[in-house]
Steps between C-alpha positions, in 0.01 A plus 500: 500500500105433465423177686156331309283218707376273229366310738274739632500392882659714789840406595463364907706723749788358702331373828687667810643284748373530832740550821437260760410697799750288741803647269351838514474461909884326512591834276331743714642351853852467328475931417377555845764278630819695292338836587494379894796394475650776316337712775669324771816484368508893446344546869823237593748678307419863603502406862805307449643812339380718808677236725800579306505828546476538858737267565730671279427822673532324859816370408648844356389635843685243681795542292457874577500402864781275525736773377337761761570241753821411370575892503386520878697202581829640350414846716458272823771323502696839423366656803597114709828572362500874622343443850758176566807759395344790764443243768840373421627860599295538805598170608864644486440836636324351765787218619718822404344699794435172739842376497620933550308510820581122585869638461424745690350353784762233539810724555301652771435195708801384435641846612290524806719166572807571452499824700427303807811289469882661607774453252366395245389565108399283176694474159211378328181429478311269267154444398334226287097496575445477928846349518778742612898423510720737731849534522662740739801530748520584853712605809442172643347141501233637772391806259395221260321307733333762653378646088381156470298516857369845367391404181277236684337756741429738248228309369608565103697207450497133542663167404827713604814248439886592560687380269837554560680715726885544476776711625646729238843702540408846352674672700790348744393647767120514463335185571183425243240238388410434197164358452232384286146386582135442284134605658214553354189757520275436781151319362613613095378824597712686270402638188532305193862363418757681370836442298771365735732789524706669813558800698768611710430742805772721611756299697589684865885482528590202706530500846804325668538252762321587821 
């Protein structure tokens, strides 16, 4: 389409509006201020990320740790275990060997006593820690007094107490004694205790009345 000006003037332009420079100065502080910001927040977020990650990696460490430790800790208490179960056995072997030499050593002393007393020889003899419990018989009341008199100068016995002393009728024409008596070992110088038990030296055929 042909457009014709009858009128024969030019046709004024659209004035342009002009920006007031404040708005263009708000405008260009609000950009700097959203790229700033922008820029801080990715700075933020990246070293928050870092963050992140090495405590992530500290914690599968630990993790890894714990379950060494853990590990170790199962092998330890293993080799507690073991160690209690080998002292347990030494313990034994050695009361095992203390109370065989305690043994031992007591039916000597007591043997080196008896031999020094006439007519007269034990049934039994019982021992419970230090404490000792003797039973015997013998050709007559002095035979027992004089064991107990022994026992007391030997130097391997003390708190010596008769118990009882009584006639017995073995044979009717033998005359015996039947007694029974506790002591204990001089100063608990014995070996650790052992299990009560007895022994019973030979007994010398009786003797008869002098």
């Amino acid at each position: 389409m042909i457009r014709i000006n009858l009128l024969g003037q030019a046709r004024p332009k659209a004035a342009k509006q002009a920006v007031p420079l404040e708005a263009t100065v708000q405008i260009l502080f609000l950009t700097v201020a959203v790229a700033l910001a922008a820029v801080i927040l990715g700075v933020t977020y990246f070293q928050q990320k870092r963050e992140l990650d090495n405590t992530s990696k500290k914690i599968l460490a630990l993790r890894a740790e714990k379950q060494s430790l853990q590990q170790i800790k199962v092998d330890v208490d293993r080799f507690q275990s073991e160690k209690a179960v080998l002292q347990q056995r030494i313990d034994v072997i050695e009361t095992l060997q203390k109370n065989r030499t305690g043994a031992q050593e007591l039916l000597q002393m007591v043997a080196n006593t008896v031999v020094r007393v006439d007519s007269l020889w034990l049934t039994s003899l019982t021992r419970s820690g230090d404490s000792l419990t003797i039973q015997g018989e013998a050709g007559s009341i002095d035979s027992v007094a004089n064991f107990l008199t022994e026992m007391k100068r030997s130097g391997y016995f003390d708190q010596i107490e008769l118990k009882e002393a009584k006639e017995t009728d073995i044979l009717p024409s033998v005359e015996t004694f039947q007694f029974l008596m506790t002591a204990s070992v001089a100063g608990g110088s014995s070996p650790g205790a052992q299990p009560a038990g007895s022994t019973q030296p030979p007994r010398p055929p009786a003797r008869g009345r002098s």
